[in-house]
C-alpha positions in Angstrom: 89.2 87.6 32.8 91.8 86.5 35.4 92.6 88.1 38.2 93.8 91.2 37.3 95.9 94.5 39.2 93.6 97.6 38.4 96.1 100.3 38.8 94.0 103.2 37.2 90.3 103.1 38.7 88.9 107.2 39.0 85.0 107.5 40.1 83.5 110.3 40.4 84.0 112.5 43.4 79.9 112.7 44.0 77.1 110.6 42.5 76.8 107.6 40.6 79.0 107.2 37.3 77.1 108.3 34.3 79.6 106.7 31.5 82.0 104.0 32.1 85.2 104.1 30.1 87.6 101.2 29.7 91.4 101.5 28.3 93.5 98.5 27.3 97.0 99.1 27.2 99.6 98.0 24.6 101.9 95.5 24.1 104.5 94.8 27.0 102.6 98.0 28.9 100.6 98.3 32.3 97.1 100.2 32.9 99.3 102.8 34.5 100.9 104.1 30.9 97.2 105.0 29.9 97.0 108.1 32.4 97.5 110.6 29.9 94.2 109.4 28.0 92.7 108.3 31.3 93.2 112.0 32.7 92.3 114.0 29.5 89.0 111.8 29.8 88.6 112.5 33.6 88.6 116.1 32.8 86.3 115.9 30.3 83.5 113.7 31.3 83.7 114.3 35.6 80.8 112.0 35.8 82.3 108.9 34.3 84.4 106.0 36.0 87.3 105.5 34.6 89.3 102.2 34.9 92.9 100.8 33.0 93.5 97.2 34.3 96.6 95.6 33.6 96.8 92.6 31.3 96.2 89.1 32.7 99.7 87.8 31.3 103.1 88.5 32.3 105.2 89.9 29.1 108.7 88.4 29.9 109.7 92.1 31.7 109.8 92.9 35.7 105.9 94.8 35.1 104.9 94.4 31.5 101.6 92.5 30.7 100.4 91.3 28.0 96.3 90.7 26.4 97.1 87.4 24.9 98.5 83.8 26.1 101.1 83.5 23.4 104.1 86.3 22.8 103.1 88.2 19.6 105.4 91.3 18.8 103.4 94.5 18.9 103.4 94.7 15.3 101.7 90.8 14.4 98.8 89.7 14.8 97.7 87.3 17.1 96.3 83.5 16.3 92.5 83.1 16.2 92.6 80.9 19.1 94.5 83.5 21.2 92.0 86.4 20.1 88.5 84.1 21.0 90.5 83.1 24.3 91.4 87.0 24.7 88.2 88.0 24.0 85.7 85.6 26.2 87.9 86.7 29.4 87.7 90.4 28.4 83.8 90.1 27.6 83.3 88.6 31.2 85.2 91.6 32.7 83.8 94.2 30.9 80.4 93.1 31.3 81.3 93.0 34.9 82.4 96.2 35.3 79.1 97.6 33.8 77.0 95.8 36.4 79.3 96.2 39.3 79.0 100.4 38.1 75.6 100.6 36.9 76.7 101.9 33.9 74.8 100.1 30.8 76.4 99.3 27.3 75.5 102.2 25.3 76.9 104.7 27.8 80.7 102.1 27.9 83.4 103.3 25.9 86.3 100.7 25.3 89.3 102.3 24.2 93.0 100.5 24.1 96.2 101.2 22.3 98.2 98.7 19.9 97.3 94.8 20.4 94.6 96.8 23.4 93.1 98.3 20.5 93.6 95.4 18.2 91.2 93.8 21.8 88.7 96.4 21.5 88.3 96.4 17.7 87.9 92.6 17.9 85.4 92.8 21.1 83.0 95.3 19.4 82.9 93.0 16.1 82.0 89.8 17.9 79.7 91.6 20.5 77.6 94.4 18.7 76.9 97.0 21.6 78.9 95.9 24.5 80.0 99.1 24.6 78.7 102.4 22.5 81.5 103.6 21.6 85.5 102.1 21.0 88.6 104.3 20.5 91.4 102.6 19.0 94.6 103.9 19.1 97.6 102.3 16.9 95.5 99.3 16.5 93.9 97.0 13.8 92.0 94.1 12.9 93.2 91.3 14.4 90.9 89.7 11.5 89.0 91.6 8.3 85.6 92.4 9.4 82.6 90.0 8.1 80.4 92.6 9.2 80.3 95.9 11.2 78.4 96.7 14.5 75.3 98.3 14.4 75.1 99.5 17.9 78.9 100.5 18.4 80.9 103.7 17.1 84.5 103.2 16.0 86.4 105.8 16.4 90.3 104.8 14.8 93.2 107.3 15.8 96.8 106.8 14.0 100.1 108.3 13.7 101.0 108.5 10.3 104.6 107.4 11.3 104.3 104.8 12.8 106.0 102.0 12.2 104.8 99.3 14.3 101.3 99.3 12.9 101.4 101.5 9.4 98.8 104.0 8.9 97.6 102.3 6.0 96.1 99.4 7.9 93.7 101.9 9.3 93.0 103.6 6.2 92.4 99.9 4.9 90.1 99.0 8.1 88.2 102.4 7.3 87.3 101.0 3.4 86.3 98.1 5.2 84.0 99.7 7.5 82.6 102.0 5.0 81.6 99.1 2.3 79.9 97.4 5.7 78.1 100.3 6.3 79.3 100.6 9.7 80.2 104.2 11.4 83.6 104.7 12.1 86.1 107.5 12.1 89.9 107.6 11.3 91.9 110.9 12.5 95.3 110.4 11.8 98.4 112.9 13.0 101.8 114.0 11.0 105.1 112.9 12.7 103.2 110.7 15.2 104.6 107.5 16.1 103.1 104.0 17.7 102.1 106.3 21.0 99.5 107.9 22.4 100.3 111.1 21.3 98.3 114.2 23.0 97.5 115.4 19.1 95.6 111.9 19.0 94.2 112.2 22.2 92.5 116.0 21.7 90.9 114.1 18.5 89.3 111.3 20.7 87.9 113.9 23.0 86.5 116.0 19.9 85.0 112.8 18.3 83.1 111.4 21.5 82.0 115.4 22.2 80.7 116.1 18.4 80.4 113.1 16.7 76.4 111.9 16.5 76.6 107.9 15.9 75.2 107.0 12.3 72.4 105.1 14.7 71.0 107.9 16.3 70.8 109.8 12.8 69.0 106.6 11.2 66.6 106.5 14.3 65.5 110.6 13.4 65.6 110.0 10.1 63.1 107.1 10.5 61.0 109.2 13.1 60.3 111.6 10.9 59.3 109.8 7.6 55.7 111.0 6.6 53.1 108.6 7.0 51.1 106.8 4.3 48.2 105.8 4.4 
């Protein structure tokens, strides 16, 4: 990805990172208006670096950045050619950022809010296991899914007010997921706008503390199938 201002980068105080966890912000936003999640993770996982770049393109404001080339209001969804162009800079960086940390795929967790969400969603599709887990936030496909990762979690976290991106698109993202067989979650909260709301973020710290990917049940499951002989 271009060169980009990292305005949140936390390591740990001592040792090497032990999880790397990536947050894409939302429309017209900066790295820095993750904190809230970015903290609430920090405190959570000590061990993990935590990073929230700014987007590579200016959004028409004195500090807000946008994930893709073209202007899309935070409620549209982007042209194909402006997601694959999104998503081959992003791949780069992320994939970076993992060797630069030592932090490998499984242990990544790519979380973003609005179109950053819409980002991870779409990055996790086209490249099963770059990260282990994604959090989306207010997001949704920027295209329905041909097929779901095998090696990633979605987790999906919505406000059921909000108006930018309706619930429902979530709920209809969730279907999707479920007739793929793919493992994904939707927590949704009452009252809760297009934000990241703290009810939200207590869910995302709940699901990445208790929730055991549909991978790691399959691989027990197929451990402990009798033999025949």
């Amino acid at each position: 990805m271009r060169t980009m201002q990292v305005p949140i980068e936390w390591l740990p105080e001592r040792g090497h990172a032990e999880q790397l966890i990536l947050l894409l912000h939302g429309q017209g936003q900066t790295g820095a208006e993750m904190a809230p999640l970015a903290q609430a993770l920090r405190a959570t996982f000590p061990q993990a670096a935590v990073l929230a770049p700014d987007a590579p393109h200016a959004d028409g404001s004195a500090i807000g950045r946008r994930w893709f080339a073209a202007h899309h209001p935070a409620g549209n969804l982007p042209a194909a050619d402006d997601v694959a162009q999104a998503l081959a800079s992003l791949q780069r960086w992320v994939q970076a950022q993992q060797k630069r940390l030592g932090v490998g795929a499984a242990a990544t967790a790519l979380g973003g809010l609005g179109h950053g969400a819409m980002l991870a969603l779409a990055l996790a599709l086209q490249h099963d296991g770059i990260a282990g887990r994604v959090l989306a936030f207010a997001g949704a496909f920027a295209a329905p899914p041909q097929a779901a990762p095998r090696h990633t979690t979605l987790h999906l976290f919505h406000g059921e007010a909000d108006e930018v991106m309706p619930v429902e698109g979530a709920r209809k993202a969730l279907r999707q997921l479920a007739e793929l067989q793919g493992d994904a979650t939707l927590d949704t909260a009452a009252g809760v706008g297009h934000a990241l709301h703290p009810a939200l973020v207590d869910c995302a710290l709940q699901r990445l503390q208790t929730h055991i990917p549909l991978r790691t049940w399959q691989a027990a499951l197929g451990a402990a199938q009798p033999l025949h002989i």
